[in-house]
C-alpha positions in Angstrom: 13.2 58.9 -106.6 16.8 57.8 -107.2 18.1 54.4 -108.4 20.3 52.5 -105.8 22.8 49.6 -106.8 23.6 48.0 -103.5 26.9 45.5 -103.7 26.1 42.9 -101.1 23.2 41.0 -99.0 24.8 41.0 -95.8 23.1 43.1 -92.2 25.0 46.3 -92.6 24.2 46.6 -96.6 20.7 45.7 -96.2 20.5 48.0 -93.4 21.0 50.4 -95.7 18.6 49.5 -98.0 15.6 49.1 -96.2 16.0 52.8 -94.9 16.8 53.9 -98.1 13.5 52.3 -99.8 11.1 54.2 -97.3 12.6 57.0 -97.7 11.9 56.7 -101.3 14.2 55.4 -103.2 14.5 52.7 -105.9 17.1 50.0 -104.2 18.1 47.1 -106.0 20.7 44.5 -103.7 23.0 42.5 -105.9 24.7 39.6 -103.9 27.8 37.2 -105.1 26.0 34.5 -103.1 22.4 32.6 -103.2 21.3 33.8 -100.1 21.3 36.8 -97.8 22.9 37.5 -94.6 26.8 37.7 -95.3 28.3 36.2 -92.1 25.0 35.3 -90.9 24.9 31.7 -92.0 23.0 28.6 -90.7 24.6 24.6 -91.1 21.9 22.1 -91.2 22.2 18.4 -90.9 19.7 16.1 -89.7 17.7 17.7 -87.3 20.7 20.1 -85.6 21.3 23.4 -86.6 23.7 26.0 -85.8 24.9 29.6 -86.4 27.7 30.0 -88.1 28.4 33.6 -87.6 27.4 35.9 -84.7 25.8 33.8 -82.2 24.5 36.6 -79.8 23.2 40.1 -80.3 24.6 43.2 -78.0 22.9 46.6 -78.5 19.6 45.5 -79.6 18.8 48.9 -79.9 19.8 49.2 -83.2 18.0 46.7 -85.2 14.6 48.1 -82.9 15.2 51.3 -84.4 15.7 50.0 -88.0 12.5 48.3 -87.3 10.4 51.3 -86.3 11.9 53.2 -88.8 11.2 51.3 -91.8 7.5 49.8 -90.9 5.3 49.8 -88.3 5.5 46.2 -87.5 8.7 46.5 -84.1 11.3 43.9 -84.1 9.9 41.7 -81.7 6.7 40.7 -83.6 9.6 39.3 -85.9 12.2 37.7 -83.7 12.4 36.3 -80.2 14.8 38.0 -78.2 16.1 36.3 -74.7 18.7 38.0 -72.2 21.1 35.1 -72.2 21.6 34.7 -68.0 24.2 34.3 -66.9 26.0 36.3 -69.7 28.5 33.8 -69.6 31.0 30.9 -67.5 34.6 31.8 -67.4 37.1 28.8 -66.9 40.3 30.2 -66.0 44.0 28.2 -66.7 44.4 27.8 -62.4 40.9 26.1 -62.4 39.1 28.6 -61.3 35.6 29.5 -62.7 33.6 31.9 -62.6 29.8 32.3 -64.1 28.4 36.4 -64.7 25.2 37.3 -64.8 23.6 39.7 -67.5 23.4 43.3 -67.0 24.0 43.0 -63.8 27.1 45.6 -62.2 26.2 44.4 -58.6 26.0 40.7 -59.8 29.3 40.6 -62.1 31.3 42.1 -59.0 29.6 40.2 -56.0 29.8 36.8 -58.4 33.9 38.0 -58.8 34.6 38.6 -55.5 32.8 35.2 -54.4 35.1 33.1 -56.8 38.3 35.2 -57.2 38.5 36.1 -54.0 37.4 39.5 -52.6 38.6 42.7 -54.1 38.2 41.4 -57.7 34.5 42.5 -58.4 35.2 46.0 -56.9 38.4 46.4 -59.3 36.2 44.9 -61.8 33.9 47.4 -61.5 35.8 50.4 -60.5 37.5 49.4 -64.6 34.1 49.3 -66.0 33.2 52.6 -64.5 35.9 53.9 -66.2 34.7 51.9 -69.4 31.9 54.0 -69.1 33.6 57.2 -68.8 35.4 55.8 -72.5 31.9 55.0 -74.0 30.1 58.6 -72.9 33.5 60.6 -74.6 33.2 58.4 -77.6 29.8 57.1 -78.2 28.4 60.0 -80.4 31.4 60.7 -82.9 33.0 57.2 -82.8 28.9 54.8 -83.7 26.6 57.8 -84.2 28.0 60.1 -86.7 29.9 59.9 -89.9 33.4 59.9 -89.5 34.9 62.9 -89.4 37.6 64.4 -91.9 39.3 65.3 -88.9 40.1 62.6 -87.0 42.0 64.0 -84.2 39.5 63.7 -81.8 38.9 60.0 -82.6 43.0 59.6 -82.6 42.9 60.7 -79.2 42.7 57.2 -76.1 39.0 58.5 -74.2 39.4 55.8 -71.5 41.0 57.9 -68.3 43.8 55.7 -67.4 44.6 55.3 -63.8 48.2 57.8 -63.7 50.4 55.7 -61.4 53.8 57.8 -59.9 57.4 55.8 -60.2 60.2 57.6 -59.0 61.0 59.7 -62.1 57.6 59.2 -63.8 53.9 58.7 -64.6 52.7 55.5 -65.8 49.0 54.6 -67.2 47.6 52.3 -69.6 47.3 52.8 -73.0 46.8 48.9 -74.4 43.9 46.2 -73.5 47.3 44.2 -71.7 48.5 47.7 -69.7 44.4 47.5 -68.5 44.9 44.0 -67.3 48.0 44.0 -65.9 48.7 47.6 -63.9 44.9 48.2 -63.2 43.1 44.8 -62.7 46.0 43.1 -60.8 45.0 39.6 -61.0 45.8 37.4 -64.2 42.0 35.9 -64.2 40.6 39.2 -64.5 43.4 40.1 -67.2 42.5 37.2 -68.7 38.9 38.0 -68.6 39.2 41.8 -70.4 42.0 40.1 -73.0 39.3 37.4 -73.7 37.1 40.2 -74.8 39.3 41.5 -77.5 40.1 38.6 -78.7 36.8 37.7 -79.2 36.8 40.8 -81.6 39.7 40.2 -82.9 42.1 42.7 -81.4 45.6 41.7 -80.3 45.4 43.0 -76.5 48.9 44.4 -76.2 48.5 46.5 -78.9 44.7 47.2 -78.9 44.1 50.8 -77.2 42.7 51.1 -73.6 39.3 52.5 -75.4 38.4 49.2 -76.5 37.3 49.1 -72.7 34.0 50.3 -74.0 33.5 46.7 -75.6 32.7 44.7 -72.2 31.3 47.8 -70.8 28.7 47.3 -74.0 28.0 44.0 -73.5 27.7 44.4 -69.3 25.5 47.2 -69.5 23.3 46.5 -72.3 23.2 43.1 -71.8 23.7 39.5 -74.5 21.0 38.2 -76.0 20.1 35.2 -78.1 17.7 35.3 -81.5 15.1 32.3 -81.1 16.4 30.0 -83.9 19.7 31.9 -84.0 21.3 34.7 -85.4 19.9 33.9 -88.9 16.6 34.3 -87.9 17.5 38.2 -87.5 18.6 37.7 -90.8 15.3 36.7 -92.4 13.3 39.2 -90.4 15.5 41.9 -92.0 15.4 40.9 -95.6 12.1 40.1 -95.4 11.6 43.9 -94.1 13.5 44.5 -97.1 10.8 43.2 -99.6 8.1 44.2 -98.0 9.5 48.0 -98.5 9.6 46.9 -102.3 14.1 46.6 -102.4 14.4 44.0 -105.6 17.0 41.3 -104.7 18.9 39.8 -107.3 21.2 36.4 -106.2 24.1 35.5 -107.7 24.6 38.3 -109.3 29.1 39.3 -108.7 29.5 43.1 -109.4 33.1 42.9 -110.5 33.4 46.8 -110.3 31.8 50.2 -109.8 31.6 52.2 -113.1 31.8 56.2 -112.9 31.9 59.4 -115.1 33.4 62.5 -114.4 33.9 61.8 -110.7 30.5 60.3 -109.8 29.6 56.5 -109.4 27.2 55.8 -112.0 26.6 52.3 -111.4 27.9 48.7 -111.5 29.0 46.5 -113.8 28.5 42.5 -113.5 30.8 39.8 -114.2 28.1 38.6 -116.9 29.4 42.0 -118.7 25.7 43.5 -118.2 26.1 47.6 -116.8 23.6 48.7 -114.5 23.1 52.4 -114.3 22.3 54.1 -110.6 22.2 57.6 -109.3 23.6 55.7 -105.9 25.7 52.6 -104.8 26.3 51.6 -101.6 29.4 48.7 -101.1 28.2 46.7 -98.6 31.3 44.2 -98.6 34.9 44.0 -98.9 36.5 46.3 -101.2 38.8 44.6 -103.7 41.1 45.7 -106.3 39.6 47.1 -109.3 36.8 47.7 -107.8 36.5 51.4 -109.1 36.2 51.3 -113.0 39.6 52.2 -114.3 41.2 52.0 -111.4 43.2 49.4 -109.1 43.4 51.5 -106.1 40.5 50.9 -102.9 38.7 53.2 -100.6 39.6 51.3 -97.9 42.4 48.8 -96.4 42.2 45.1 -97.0 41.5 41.9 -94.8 44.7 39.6 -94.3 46.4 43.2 -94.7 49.2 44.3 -91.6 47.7 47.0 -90.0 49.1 50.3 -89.6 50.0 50.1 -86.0 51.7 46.8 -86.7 49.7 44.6 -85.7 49.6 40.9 -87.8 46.9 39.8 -90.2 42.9 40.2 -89.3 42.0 37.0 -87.9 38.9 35.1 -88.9 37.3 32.3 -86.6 37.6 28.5 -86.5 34.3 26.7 -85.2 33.6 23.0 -84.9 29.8 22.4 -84.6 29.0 19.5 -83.0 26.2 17.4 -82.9 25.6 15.8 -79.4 23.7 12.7 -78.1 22.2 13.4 -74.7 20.1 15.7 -73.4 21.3 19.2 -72.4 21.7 19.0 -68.6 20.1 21.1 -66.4 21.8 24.5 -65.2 23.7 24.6 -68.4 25.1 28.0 -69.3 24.9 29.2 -72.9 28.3 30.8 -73.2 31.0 29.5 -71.7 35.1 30.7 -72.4 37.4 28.3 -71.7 40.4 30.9 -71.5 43.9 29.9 -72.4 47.0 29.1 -70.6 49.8 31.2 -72.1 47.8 34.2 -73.2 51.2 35.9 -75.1 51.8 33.0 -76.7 48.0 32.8 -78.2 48.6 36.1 -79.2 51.9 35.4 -80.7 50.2 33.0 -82.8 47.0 34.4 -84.1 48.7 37.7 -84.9 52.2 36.2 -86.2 50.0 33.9 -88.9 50.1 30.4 -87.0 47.9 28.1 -84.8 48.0 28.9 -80.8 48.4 25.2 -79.2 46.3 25.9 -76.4 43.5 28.7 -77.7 40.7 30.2 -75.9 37.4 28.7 -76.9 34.0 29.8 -76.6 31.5 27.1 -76.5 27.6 27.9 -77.1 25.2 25.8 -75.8 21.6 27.2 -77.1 18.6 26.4 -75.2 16.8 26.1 -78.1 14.5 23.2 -79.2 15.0 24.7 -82.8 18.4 23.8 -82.9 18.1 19.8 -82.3 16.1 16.8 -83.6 15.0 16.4 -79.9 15.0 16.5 -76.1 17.5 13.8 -76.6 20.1 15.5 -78.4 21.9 19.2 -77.8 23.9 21.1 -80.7 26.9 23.2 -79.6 29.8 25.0 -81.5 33.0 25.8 -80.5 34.9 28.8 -81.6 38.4 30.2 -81.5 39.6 33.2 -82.6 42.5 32.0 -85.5 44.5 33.2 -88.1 43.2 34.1 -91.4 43.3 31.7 -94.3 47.0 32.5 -96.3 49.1 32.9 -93.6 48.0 29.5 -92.3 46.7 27.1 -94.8 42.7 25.7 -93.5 42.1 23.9 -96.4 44.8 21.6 -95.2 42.4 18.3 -94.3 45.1 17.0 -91.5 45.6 20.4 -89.7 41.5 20.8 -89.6 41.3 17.6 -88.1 44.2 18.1 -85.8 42.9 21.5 -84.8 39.1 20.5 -84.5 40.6 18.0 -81.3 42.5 20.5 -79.8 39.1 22.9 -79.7 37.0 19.5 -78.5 39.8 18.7 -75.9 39.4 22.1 -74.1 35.5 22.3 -74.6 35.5 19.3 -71.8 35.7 21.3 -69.0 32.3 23.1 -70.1 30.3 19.9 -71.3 30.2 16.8 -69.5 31.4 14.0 -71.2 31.5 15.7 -74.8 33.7 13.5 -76.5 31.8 10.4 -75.8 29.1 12.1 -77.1 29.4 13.3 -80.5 27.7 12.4 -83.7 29.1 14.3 -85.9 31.5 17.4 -85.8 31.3 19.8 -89.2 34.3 22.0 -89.4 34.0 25.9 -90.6 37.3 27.7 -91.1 38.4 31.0 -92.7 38.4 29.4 -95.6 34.7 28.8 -95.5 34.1 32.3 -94.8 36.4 33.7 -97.8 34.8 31.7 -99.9 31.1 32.5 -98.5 31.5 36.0 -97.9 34.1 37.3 -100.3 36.0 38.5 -96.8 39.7 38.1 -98.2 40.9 35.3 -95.8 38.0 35.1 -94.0 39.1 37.9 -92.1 36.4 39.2 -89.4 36.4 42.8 -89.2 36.8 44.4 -85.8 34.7 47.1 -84.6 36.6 50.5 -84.5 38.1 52.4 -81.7 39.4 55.3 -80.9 42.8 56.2 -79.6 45.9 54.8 -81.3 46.0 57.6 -83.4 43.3 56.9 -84.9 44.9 53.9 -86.6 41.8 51.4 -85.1 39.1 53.5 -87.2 37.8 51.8 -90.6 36.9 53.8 -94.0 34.5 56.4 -94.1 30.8 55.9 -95.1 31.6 58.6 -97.7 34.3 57.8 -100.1 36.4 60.2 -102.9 34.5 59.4 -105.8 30.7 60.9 -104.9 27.8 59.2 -105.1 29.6 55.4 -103.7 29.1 55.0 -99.9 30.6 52.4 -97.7 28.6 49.9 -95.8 29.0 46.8 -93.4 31.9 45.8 -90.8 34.9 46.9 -93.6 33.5 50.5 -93.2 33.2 52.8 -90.0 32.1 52.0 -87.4 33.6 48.6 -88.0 32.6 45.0 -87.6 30.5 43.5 -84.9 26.4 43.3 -85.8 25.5 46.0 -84.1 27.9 48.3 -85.7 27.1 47.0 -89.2 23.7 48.1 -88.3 24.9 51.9 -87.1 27.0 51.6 -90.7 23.1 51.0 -92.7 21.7 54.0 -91.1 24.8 56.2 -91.5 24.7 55.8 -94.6 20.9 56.2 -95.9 21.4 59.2 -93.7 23.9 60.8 -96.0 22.2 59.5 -99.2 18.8 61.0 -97.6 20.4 64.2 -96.2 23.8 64.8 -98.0 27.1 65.5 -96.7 25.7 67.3 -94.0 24.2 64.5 -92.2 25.4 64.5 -88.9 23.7 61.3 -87.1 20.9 60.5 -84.9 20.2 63.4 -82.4 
């Protein structure tokens, strides 16, 4: 039986822990925080209640298989799932709208055609096919394995880009934007693949054509909603977590991991106390300092340029708003209300300022949990921002200021919204910096290949042995699903050593 230090509560961390207790182990979960979750927080107030991280889960696959691995109890006697149907309502900048139904190829491309006119769905389609061509070449070493030494083969774009013929050469896409704008043909349904990276934080003209495989996910395996939202996964985990005996301890900051010879032998505390473990698994962030001795990091930092260029990680801005008036009938969960100038959003998020006219995604659960009554609805809005540093959200006026502009294009989704709010709390990246430790409140992405490999994150292993890499800062990157992958990669390489080579 070894002793494991885990740094961090949050999915991907305590992921790892729960697989690591069955299999054995003594694993004890130290958290900055009071609670558990990471990103996966709930807001309160009077009766309505909202998420105020991931709202939906994609790839439920993952959390059923951390369920049946660590117990016998499976993840539905502990959560409520629900396909969300339709997926999602698209509002496009010429007025057009569009709504798609959930893991459904034949419905996404005859509901295209019937509102874009027809020819859309089949390009539609005929991309996602594609999408799925990216998603078989890369599913295995890009979410199932440990990353490789070698990257190469991640470095290397697996969607097959249409090869177009000018007079003296061959053209194809290699970005999100190429996708959209040589293979799609039609700004709505460019709009519609950019809106998906944005959502996960990728800048489309510079993201690879692989990140195609991130609305294939979503159209294939479907969206679905947590009954009483996303931190209701959040409590099911943890309390997995106890019952496998993993000892929680809150509000407990490890200010660094302490080694000898190599070899992480534990973690000191900001209250001076050292903890010794044969183990430690950094679920969070890594900061500087982190490694006793030593101000270096095993892996790159939120708010940081990335290699390939591209500006700061952005975080998100959401307003949650507390409605009077009964959610009317017909009313679609997700709705994107995309944005007119989509360069010039870009510009902005990337470059460190606020886009004037953003995409927003507005959530409307049906969910009795979520409001006092039948009489009353609670939605949140959310836009993909820069993070906190670059543009300053502790700044009362430009919250306010930017909290309208969100409301103002929310309209078009919710019938008379303005007149009827209650109350609207505002969450910005500096909430989540200050919440999650996420420098900025950066949100990180999930990885991809291609791009030279510049889109992956940090190994699970690391240089010094024995510390292991956890959560959406670590491969396979952000996104709930992947933090899961990241909690069974890396029990699987405490379990099996450096030979682990992922689920068969």
């Amino acid at each position: 039986m070894a002793r494991i230090a885990v740094i961090g509560a949050g999915a991907g961390a305590m992921a790892a822990a729960a697989r690591l207790a069955v299999a054995g182990h003594r694993v004890t979960v130290y958290e900055r925080s009071r609670t558990f979750g990471g990103s996966l927080g709930r807001y309160a107030r009077e009766g309505f209640v909202f998420d105020t991280g991931p709202s939906l889960l994609h790839l439920p696959a993952v959390y059923r298989d951390l369920f049946v691995k660590t117990g016998k109890e499976p993840l539905e006697q502990r959560v409520t799932l629900t396909q969300v149907d339709p997926a999602s309502r698209h509002h496009f900048a010429d007025g057009t709208a569009v709504s798609l139904p959930n893991a459904s190829r034949a419905g996404v491309v005859g509901a295209l055609d019937g509102a874009l006119g027809k020819g859309a769905g089949a390009r539609w389609g005929e991309f996602l096919d594609r999408a799925g061509t990216a998603w078989d070449r890369s599913r295995r070493p890009l979410l199932e394995e440990p990353l490789r030494d070698d990257r190469q083969v991640l470095g290397r774009d697996p969607y097959p880009a249409l090869r177009r013929r000018r007079l003296l050469s061959v053209r194809e896409a290699g970005t999100v934007a190429e996708i959209g704008a040589w293979e799609l043909a039609d700004p709505r349904l460019a709009a519609l693949l950019d809106g998906y990276a944005l959502s996960y934080g990728l800048d489309p003209r510079r993201a690879p054509a692989a990140a195609a495989l991130l609305p294939y996910m979503e159209e294939t395996f479907g969206s679905w909603y947590v009954a009483g939202g996303m931190r209701a996964l959040a409590e099911a985990v943890y309390e997995r977590c106890l019952a496998r005996r993993v000892t929680f301890v809150f509000g407990a900051e490890v200010v660094r991991v302490t080694e000898k010879d190599g070899r992480a032998t534990g973690v000191e505390l900001a209250d001076g106390e050292s903890v010794e473990a044969d183990h430690v698994v950094l679920g969070a962030q890594p900061w500087p300092g982190l490694l006793s001795g030593q101000e270096g990091r095993p892996g790159p930092e939120a708010g940081e340029a990335q290699e390939d260029g591209q500006g700061p990680v952005p975080g998100r801005f959401l307003v949650l708003l507390s409605l009077r008036g009964a959610r009317e009938a017909g009313a679609v969960h997700r709705s994107v209300v995309h944005g007119e100038d989509g360069a010039a959003e870009q510009d902005a998020v990337f470059g460190g300022r606020t886009a004037e006219r953003p995409t927003v995604t507005v959530l409307r659960p049906d969910d009795p949990t979520t409001r006092p009554d039948e009489a009353h609805e609670a939605v949140t809005l959310m836009a993909t921002v820069a993070p906190h540093g670059p543009v300053d959200w502790t700044d009362a006026a430009l919250r306010e200021r930017y909290a309208d502009v969100l409301i103002d294009r929310a309209r078009v989704a919710v019938p008379g919204l303005r007149e009827r709010i209650l109350h609207a709390e505002v969450r910005t990246p500096a909430e989540t910096a200050a919440e999650t430790g996420a420098e900025g409140g950066s949100v990180p992405a999930p990885a991809l290949a291609g791009a030279r490999g510049t889109y992956l994150h940090s190994g699970n292993r690391t240089g010094m042995s024995g510390l292991y890499l956890a959560g959406g800062w670590s491969h396979p990157g952000g996104g709930l699903a992947h933090a899961g992958m990241s909690g069974a990669l890396v029990a699987g390489l405490v379990v099996e050593g450096d030979g682990f080579r992922g689920s068969q």
